[in-house]
Every structure is written in C-alpha cells, then in structure tokens.
C-alpha positions as CSV (number, residue, x, y, z in Angstrom):
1,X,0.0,0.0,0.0
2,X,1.5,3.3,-1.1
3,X,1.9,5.8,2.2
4,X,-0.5,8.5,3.1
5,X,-0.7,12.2,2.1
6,X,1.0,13.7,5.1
7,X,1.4,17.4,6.4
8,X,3.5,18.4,3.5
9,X,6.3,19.3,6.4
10,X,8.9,16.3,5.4
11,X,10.4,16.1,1.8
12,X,9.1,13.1,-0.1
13,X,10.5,10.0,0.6
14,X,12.8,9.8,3.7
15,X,11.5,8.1,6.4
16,X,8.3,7.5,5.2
17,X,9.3,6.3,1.4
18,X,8.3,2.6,2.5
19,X,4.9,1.0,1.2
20,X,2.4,1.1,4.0
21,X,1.7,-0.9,6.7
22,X,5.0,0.2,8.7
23,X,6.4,-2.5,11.0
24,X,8.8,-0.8,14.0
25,X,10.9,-2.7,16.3
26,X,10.6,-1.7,19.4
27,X,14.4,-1.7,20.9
28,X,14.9,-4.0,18.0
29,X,14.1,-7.7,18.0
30,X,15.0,-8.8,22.0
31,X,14.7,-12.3,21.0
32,X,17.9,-13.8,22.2
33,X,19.2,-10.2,22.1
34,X,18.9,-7.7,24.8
35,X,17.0,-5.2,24.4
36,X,17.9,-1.9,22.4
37,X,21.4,-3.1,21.5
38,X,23.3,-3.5,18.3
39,X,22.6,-7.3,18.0
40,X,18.6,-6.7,18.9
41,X,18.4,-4.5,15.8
42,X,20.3,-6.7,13.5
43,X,18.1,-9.7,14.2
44,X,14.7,-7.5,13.8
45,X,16.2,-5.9,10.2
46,X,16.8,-9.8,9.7
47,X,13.0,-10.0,10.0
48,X,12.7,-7.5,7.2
49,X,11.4,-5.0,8.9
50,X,12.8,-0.9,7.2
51,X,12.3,0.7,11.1
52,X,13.9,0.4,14.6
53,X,12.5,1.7,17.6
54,X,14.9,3.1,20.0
55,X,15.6,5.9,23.2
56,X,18.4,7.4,23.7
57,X,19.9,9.5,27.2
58,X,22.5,11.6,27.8
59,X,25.8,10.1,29.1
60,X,28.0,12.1,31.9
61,X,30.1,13.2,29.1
62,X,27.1,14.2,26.5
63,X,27.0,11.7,24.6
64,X,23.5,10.1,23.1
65,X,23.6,6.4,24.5
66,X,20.7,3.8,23.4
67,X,19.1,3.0,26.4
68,X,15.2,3.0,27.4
69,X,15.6,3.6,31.2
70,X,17.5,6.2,33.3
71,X,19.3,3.7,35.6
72,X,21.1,0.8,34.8
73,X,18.9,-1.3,37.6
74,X,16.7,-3.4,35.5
75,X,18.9,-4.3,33.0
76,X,22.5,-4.7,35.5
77,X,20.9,-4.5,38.6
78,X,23.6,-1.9,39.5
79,X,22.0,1.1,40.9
80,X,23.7,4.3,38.6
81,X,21.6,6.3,36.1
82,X,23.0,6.3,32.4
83,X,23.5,10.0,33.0
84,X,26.0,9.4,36.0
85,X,28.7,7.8,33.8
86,X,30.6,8.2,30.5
87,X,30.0,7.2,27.3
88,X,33.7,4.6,27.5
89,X,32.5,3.6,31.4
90,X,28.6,2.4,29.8
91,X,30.6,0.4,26.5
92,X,32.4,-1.4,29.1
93,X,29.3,-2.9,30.9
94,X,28.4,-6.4,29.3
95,X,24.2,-6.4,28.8
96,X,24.7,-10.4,28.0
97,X,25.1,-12.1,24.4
98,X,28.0,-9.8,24.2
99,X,26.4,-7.0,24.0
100,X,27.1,-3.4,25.5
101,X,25.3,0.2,25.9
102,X,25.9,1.5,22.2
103,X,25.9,5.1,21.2
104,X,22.9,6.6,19.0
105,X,26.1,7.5,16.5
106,X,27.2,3.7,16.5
107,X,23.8,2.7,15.8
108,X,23.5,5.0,12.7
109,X,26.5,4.4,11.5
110,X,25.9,-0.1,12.2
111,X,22.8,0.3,9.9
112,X,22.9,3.3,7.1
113,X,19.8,1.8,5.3
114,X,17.6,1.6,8.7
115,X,15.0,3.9,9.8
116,X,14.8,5.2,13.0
117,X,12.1,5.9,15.0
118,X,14.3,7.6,18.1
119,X,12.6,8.5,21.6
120,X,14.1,11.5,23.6
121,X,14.2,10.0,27.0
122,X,16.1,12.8,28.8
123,X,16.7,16.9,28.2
124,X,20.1,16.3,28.2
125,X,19.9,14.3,25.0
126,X,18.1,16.4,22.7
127,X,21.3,18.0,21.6
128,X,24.1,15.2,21.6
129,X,21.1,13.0,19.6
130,X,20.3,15.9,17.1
131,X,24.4,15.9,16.7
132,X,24.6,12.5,15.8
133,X,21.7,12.5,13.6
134,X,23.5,15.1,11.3
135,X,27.3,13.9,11.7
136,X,25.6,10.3,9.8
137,X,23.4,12.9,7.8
138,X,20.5,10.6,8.4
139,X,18.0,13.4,9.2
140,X,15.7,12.2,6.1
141,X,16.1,8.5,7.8
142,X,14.8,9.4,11.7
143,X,11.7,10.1,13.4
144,X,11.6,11.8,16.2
145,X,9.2,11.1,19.1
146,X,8.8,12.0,23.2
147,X,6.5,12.3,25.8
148,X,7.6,15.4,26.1
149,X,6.8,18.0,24.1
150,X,9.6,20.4,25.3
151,X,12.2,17.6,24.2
152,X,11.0,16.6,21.5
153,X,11.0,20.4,20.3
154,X,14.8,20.5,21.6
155,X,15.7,17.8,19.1
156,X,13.8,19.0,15.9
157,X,14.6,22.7,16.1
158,X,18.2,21.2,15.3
159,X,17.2,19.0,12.3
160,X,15.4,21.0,9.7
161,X,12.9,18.8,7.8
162,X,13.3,16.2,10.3
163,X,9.8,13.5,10.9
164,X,8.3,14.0,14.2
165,X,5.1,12.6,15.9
166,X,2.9,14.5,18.3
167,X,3.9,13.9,22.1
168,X,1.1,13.4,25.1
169,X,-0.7,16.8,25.3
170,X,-1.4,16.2,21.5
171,X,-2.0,13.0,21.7
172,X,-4.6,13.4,24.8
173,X,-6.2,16.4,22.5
174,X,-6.4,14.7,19.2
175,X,-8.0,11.7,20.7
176,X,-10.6,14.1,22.7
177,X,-11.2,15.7,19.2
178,X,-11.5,13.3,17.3
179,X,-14.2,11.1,19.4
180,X,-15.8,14.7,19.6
181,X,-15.7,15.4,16.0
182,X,-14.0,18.3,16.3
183,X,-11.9,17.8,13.0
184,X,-10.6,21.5,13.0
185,X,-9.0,21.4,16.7
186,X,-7.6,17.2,15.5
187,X,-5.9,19.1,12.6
188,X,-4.6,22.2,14.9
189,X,-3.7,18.9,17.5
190,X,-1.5,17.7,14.4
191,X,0.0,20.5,12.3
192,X,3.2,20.5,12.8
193,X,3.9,16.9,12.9
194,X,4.0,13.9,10.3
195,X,2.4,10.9,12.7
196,X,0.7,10.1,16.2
197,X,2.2,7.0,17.7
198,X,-0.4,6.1,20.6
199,X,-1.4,3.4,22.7
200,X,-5.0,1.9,22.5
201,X,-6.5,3.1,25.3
202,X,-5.6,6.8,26.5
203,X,-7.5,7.8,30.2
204,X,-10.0,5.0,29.4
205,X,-10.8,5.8,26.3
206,X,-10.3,3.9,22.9
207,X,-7.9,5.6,20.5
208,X,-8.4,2.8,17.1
209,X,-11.9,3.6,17.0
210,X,-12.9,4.1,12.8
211,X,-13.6,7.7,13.8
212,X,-10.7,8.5,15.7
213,X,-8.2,7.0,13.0
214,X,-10.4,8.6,10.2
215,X,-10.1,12.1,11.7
216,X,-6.5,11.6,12.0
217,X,-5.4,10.8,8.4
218,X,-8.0,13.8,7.5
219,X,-5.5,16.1,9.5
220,X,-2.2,14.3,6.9
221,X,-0.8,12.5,9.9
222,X,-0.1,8.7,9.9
223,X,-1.1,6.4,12.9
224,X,1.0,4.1,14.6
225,X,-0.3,1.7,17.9
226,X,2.3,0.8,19.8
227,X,3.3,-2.0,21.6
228,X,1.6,-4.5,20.0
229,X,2.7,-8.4,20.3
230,X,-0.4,-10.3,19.7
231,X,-1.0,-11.4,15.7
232,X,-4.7,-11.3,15.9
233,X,-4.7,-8.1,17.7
234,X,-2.4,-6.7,14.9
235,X,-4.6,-7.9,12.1
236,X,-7.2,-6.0,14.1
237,X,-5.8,-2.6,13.5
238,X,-4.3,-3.0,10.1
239,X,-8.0,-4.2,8.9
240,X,-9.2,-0.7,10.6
241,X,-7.1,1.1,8.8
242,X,-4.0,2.0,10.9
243,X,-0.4,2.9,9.4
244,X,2.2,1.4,11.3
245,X,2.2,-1.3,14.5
246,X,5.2,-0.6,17.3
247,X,6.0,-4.1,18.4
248,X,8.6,-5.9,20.4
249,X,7.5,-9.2,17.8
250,X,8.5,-7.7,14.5
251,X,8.9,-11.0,13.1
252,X,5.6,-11.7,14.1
253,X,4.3,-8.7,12.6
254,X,6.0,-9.5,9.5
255,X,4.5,-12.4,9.3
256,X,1.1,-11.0,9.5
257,X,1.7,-8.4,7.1
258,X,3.2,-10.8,4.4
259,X,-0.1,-13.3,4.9
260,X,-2.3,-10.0,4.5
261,X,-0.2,-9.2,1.2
C-alpha cells in the first residue's frame, strides 16, 4: 500500500518512502538479544522490517547512549543512572550475548539503510542526539518522538525537515477531538507533525476507533499503535485502517503483514 498524504512538512520519501503498513521494532528484536542493542536490531532488520524503535539518554560526558531507562537497575541490577557515567564507562558494561550500551552515533553508522524511529528520553539528549543524527546525515532516515513535548522540540529545532510525531498533550487532545468530531482542533492537535504514535487506550478511552483513526489521516498524519505483540490483535488494527504497529515481535508482525499481502 502506497503511504498517506501527510502534512507536507517532510520532503518526499525519507522516512516515510516505504509501502504502508510500517512495521517498528521496538528496541529492535530482543529475542535472544537484549534489548535496544546492536545485536537486537540486527536480528529484527533480519526479519525485514525498514524501522527500529529506540531511546536514547544523555551520558555524563554528553554523549547520546541507546538505552530506554534512566538507571542501569533493571537491566544490570547496578544502581547508577546512564546520565552518572561516561560514554567509555557504559561500552564497558556487558548487557549479556556480548552486547554493551551502544551510542545513537554507532547505531547510525551499524545500519545506514535503517529507519529510525528515536525517543528522547532525557533533556540532556536532545542536543548530543540531534548531533549525531547530522554527523551520519541521516536526518531524512529518523523520526523523532517523546513524551515530552519540550524535548521533542529540543531535538527538531536542530534537524530541519526532520519527521516527528505528536507527544502526550497532543495525543490526549487529538483523541478528545476526534471522538468529539472536532476535525478542526484534530488538525490544529496535528499541524506540525507527520504521525501520532499512541497506545489503545488513553485515560479509558479507545484511541483505534474508525472515527478517531479517520479524523486523524484527514488532518495528513499517519497512525502508529504501539506496543503491540499479539498477531490477531495486529490484524485488528491494520483491517481498521491504521499505518504502522510498534511491536517488540516484529517478526511476528511481518509475518502477519506478508499473509495479508
């Protein structure tokens, strides 16, 4: 399926030049892998998947570093937050299967034909992530997404004609405008970004609705569900018309996409 008309804010092609429906690994493919590591996003672009979910944080001596928490605790079980040590001190911790805390510039420069779809954890990392991103002049090739709407802004003020998705205020109005049909205040929601990425329920409410997902793609944004593992559930969404399904199971996903095809 050829992709949406969008915003108009992104040149054509880029991140979104792939055929609809878009398949994104969430911290890559952390089957046998750990998560959000060099080997977890080889094995999910193994799958055949063209997009990579990641975060990144600041290291002590700002540099972006791939990592989805703030502390090394769940992951090492050593109590230190990524932001408390260097960028040489977090390569040297082993996350298992050989695998180590990788910089957002290593991860660029590992896969130059990836997309990624990068979340800005931490303040701090807006500008060391919005360096690397033009250093592998991959601007046309990222996304960028946070809860945050400050950060997010941080990061694409530095990346001219970079993709972006709405963060939680504009998610949490979009949705509210959309079950309202408010179409006006979805688009105003929407207007200066290229996707919403959103769970299916937001404060209780359904967000895959026909209307809500209709009033979305009337404002030129794509929609993307995220974290979705479950094949039926999946099939679900694509049937209803969503874009793109954020799942740790991307070879799942691809699965279920090839069978639809």
């Amino acid at each position: 399926m050829a992709a949406r008309p969008r915003n108009g804010r992104v040149a054509a092609g880029g991140w979104f030049a792939p055929a609809l429906p878009r398949v994104i690994a969430h911290r890559g493919l952390a089957v046998e892998a750990p998560e959000n590591t060099l080997l977890a996003f080889l094995r999910a672009l193994a799958t055949g998947v063209d997009y990579i979910e990641t975060d990144v944080h600041a290291s002590a001596d700002g540099v972006a570093v791939i990592s989805h928490d703030a502390d090394l605790s769940r992951l090492t079980g050593r109590d230190v937050r990524v932001g408390q040590l260097t960028a040489a001190e977090l390569a040297r911790i082993d996350l298992g299967e050989g695998q180590i805390y990788a910089t957002l510039a290593e991860a660029l420069d590992a896969f130059p034909d990836a997309r990624f779809n990068i979340d800005i954890k931490d303040p701090a990392a807006a500008e060391p992530a919005a360096a690397a991103i033009l250093a592998a002049h991959a601007t046309q090739r990222v996304l960028i997404s946070s809860f945050s709407g400050r950060r997010r802004r941080a990061a694409v003020d530095r990346l001219p004609g970079v993709a972006t998705s709405v963060s939680s205020f504009g998610v949490l109005v979009t949705v509210l405008a959309a079950r309202l049909g408010i179409a006006a205040l979805v688009r105003r929601a929407l207007r200066d970004v290229d996707a919403i990425q959103i769970p299916q329920r937001v404060l209780g409410m359904s967000t895959t609705s026909s209307r809500v997902i209709a009033a979305v793609h009337g404002a030129g944004a794509e929609m993307h569900v995220w974290t979705i593992n479950d094949p039926a559930v999946m099939r679900t969404l694509l049937e209803r018309g969503v874009d793109g399904i954020i799942t740790d199971r991307c070879d799942l996903a691809m699965d279920v996409v090839r069978r639809r095809a």
